[in-house]
N, C-alpha and C positions, 0 to 999 in steps of 0.2 A: 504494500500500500504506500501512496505514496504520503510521505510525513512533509510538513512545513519547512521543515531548516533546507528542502531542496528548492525551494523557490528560488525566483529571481526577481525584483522590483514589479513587473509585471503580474506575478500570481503565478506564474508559470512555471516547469521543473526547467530549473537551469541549466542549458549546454553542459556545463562541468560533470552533473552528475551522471549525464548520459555516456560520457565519456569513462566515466567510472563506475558504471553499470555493465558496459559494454567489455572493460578489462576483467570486469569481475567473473563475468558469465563467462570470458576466453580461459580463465585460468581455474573456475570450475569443473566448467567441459573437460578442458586437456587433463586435470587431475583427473576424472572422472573414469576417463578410458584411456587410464596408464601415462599420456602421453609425457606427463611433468616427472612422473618416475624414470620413463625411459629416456627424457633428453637428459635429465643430472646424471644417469650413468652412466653415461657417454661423454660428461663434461661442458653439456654444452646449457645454452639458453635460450627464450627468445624473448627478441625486445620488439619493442614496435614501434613500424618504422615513420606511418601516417594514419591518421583516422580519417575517416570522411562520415559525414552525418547529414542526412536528407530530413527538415522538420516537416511533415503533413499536417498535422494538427496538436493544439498545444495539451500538454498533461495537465490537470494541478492538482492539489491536495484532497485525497480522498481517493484516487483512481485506481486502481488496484492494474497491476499492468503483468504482462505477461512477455519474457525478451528469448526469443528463440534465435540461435547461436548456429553456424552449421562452417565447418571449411570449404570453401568455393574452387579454390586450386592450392596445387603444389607445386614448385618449380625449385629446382637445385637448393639456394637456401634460403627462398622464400613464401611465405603460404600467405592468401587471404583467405579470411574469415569473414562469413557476411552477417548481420543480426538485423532483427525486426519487432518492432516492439509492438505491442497488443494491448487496444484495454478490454480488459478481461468485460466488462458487462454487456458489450457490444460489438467485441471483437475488432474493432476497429483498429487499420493500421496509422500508429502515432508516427513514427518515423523509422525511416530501413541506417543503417550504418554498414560501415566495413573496417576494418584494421587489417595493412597491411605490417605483417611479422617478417622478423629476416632470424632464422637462426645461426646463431654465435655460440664460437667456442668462446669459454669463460678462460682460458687460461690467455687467449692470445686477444682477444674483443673483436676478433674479427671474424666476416660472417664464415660458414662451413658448409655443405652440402649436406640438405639432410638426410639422413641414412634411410633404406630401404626398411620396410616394416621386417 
């Protein structure tokens, strides 16, 4: 649901948190199904390289919202991840986003190819 302190002068959920919705829900998923296990034993990580965010229509306090997460592609050491946010009572689409990830070895910070399942 959505709580007050995520406003923005307007009443509305602010840029910021969507942004930080959006990492959240990437770093749950990847825990989810292994992935945050299998890139640290491998030594590696992944950072993000850009976000993009597409507003359709505004949230605010009270909306109960649903954020569906999925990987769009994979290439050498980079993946997108695309999300779309939902309010639950109407199903309506609030805004779609994407983060593109590059992964990195942690020991050198530079990107790596990511390894075969």
């Amino acid at each position: 649901m959505v709580l007050d302190n995520v406003l923005d002068e307007n009443r509305h959920v602010n840029n910021v948190a969507y942004v930080q919705w959006m990492q959240d829900a990437a770093i749950a998923h990847a825990t989810s199904v292994g992935g945050t296990a299998a890139t640290q034993a491998v030594g590696a990580t992944g950072m993000a390289r850009s976000h993009h965010i597409v507003y359709l229509r505004p949230a605010f306090a009270g909306d109960r919202l649903r954020l569906l997460t999925w990987i769009a592609t994979l290439r050498q050491a980079r993946s997108l991840r695309k999300y779309q946010f939902l309010r639950l009572d109407d199903n309506v689409a609030l805004a779609t986003g994407e983060t593109e990830w590059v992964f990195v070895d942690m020991a050198t910070g530079r990107p790596r190819s990511i390894p075969p399942k």
